[in-house]
N, CA, C and O atoms as a MOPAC input file, in Angstrom:
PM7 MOZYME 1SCF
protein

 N    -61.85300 1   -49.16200 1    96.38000 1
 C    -62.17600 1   -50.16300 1    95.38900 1
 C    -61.12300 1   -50.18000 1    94.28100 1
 O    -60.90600 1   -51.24800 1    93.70800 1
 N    -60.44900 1   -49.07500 1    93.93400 1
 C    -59.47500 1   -48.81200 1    92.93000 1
 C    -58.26300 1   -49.50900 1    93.48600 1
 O    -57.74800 1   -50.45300 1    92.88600 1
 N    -57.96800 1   -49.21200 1    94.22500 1
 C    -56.97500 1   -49.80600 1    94.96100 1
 C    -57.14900 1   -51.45900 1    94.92000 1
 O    -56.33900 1   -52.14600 1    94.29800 1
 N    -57.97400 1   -51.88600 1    95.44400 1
 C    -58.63400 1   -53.78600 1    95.19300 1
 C    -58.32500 1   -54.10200 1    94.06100 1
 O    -57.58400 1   -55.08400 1    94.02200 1
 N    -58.72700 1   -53.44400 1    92.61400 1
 C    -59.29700 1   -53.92400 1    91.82100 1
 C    -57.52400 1   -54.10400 1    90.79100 1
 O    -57.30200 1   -54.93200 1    89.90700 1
 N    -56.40600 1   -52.86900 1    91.40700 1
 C    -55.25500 1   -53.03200 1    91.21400 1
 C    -54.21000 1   -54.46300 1    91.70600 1
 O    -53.32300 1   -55.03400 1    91.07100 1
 N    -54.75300 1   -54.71900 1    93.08500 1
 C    -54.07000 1   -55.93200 1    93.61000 1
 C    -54.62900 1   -57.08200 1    93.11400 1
 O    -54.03800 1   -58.13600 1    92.87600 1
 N    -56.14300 1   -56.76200 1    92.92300 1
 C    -56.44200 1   -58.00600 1    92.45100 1
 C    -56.20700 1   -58.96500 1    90.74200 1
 O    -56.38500 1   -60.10800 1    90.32300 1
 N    -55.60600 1   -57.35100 1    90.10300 1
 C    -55.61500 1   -57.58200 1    89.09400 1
 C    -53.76200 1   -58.33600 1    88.83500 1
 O    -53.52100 1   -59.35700 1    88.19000 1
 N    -52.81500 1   -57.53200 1    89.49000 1
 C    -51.50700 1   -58.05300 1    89.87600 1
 C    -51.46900 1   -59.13400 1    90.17100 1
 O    -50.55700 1   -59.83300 1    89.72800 1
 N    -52.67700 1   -59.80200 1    91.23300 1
 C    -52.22200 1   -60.94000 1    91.91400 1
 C    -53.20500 1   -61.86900 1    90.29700 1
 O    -52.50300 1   -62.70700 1    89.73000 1
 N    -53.72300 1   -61.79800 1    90.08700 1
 C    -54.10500 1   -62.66300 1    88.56200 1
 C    -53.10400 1   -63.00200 1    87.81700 1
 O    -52.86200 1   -64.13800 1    87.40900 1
 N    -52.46800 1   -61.98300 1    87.61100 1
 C    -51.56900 1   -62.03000 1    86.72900 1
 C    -49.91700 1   -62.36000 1    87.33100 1
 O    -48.80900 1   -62.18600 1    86.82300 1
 N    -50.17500 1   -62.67300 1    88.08000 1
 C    -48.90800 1   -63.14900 1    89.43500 1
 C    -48.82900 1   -64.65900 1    88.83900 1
 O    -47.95100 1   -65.24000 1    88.20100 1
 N    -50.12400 1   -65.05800 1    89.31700 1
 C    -50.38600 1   -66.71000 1    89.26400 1
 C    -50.98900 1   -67.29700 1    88.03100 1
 O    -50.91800 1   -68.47000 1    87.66100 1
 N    -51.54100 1   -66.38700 1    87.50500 1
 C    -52.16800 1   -67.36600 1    86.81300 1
 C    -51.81700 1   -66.46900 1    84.57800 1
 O    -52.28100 1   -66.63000 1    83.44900 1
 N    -50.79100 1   -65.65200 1    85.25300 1
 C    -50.48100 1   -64.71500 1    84.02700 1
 C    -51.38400 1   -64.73800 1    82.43000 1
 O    -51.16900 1   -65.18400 1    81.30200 1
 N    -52.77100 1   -63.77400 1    83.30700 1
 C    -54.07500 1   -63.85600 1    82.54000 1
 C    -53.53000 1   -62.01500 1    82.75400 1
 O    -53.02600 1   -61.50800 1    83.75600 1
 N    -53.87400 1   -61.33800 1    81.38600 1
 C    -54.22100 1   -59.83600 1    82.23100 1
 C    -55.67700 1   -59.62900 1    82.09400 1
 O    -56.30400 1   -60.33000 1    81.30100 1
 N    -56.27100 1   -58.71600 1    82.80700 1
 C    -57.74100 1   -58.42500 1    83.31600 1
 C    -58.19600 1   -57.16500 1    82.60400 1
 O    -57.87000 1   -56.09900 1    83.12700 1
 N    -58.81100 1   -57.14300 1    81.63000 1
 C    -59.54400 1   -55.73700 1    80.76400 1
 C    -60.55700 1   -55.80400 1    81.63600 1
 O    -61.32800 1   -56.66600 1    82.05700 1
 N    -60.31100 1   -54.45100 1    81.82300 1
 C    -62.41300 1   -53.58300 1    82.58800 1
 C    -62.77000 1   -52.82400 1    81.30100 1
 O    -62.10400 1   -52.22800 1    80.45500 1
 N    -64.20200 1   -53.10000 1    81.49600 1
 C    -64.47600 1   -52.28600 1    80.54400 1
 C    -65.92900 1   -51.47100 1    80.91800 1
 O    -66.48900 1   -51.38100 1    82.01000 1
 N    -66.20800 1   -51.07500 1    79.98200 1
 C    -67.49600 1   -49.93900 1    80.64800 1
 C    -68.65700 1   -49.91900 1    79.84000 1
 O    -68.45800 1   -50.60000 1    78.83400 1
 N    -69.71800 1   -49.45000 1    79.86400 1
 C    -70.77600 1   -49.12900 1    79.74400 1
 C    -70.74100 1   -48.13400 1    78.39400 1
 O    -70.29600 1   -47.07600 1    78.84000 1
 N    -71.01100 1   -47.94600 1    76.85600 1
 C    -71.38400 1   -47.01800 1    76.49400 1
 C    -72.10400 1   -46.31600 1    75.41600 1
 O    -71.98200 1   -46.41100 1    74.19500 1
 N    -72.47800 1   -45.96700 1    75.76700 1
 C    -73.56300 1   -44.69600 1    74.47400 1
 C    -73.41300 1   -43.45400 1    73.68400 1
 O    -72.75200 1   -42.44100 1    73.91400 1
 N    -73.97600 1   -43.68800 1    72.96500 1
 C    -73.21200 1   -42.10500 1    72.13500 1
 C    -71.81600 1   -41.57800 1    72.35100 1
 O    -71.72800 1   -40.35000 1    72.36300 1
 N    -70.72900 1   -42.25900 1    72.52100 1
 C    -69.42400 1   -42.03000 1    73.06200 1
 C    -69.38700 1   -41.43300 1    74.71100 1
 O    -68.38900 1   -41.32800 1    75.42400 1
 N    -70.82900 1   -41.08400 1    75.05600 1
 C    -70.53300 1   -41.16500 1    76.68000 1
 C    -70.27900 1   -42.64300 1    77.64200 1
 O    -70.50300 1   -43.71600 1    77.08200 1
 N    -69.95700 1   -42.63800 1    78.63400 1
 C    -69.93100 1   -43.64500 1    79.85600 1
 C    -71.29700 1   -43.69200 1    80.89700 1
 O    -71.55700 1   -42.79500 1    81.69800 1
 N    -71.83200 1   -44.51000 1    80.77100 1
 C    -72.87500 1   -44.91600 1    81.27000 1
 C    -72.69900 1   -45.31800 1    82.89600 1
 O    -72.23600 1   -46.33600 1    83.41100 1
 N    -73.18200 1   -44.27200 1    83.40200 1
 C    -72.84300 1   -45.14100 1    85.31500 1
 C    -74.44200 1   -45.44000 1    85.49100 1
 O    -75.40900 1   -45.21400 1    84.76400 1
 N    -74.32900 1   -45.89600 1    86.45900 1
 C    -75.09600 1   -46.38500 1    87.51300 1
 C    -76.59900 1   -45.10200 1    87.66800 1
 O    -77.78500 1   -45.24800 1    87.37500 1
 N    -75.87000 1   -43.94100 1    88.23200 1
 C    -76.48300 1   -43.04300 1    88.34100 1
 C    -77.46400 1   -42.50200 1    87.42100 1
 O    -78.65700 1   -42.25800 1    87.59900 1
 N    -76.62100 1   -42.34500 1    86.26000 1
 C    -77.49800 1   -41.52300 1    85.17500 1
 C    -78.47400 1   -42.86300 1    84.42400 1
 O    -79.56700 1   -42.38900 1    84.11600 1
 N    -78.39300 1   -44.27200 1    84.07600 1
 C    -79.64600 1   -45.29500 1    84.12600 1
 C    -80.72000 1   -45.03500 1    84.93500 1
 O    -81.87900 1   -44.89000 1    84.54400 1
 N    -80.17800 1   -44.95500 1    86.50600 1
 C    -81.09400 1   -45.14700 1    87.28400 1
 C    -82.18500 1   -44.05500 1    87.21500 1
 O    -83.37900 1   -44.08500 1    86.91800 1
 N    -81.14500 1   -42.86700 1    87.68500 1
 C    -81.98100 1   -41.57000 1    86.91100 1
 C    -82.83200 1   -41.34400 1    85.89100 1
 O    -83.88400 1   -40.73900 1    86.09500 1
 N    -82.54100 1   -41.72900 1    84.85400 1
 C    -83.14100 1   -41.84000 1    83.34700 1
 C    -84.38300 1   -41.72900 1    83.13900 1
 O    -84.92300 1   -42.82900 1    83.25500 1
 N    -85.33200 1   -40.63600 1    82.80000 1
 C    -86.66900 1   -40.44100 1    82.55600 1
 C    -86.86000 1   -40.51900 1    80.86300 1
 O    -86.61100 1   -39.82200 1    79.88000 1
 N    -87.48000 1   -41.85700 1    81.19200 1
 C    -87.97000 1   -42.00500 1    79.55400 1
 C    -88.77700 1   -41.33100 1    79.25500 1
 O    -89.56700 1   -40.90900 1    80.09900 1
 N    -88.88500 1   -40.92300 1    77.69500 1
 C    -89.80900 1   -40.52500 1    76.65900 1
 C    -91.02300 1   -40.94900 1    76.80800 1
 O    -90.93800 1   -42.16800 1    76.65800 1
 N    -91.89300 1   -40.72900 1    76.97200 1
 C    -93.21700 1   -41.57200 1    76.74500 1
 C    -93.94800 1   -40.85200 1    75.50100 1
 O    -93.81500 1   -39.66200 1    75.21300 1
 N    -94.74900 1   -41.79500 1    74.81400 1
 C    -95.45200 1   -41.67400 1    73.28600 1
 C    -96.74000 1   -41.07200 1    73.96500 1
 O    -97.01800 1   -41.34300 1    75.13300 1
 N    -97.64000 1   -40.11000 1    73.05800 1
 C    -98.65500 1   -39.26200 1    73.41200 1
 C   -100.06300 1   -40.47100 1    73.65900 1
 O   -100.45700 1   -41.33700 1    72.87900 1
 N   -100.46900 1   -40.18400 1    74.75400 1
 C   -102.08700 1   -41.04800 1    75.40500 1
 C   -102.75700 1   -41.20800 1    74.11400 1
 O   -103.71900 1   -41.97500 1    74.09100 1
 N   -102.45100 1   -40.68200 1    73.16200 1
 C   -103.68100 1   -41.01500 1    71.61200 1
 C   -102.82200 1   -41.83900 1    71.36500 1
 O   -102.92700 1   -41.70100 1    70.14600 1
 N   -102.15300 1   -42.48900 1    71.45300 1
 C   -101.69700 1   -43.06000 1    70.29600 1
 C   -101.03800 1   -42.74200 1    69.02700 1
 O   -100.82100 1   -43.63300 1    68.20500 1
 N   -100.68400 1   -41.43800 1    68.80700 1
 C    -99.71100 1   -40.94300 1    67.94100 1
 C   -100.64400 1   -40.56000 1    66.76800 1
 O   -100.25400 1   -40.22300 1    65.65000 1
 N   -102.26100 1   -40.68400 1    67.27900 1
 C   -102.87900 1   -39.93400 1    66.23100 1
 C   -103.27800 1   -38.59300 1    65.96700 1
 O   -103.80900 1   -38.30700 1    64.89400 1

């Protein structure tokens, strides 16, 4: 995919001389994938109601 995303970005900028920013996902200065969202076990608030 790294490889694709290099030609595809060359050939953009071949023809149509646009350049292509990727950018990412992020939180607290980490990078957010796929994995660790999906993963992600939320917090849940206490069955009373927080009383």
């Amino acid at each position: 995919m790294v490889k694709f995303k290099e030609r595809a970005d060359e050939y953009i900028w071949q023809k149509y001389r646009i350049e292509v920013e990727h950018l990412c996902a992020m939180r607290n200065g980490e990078k957010q994938t796929y994995e660790k969202l999906f993963y992600h076990v939320p917090k849940r608030k206490s069955a009373g109601g927080g009383h």
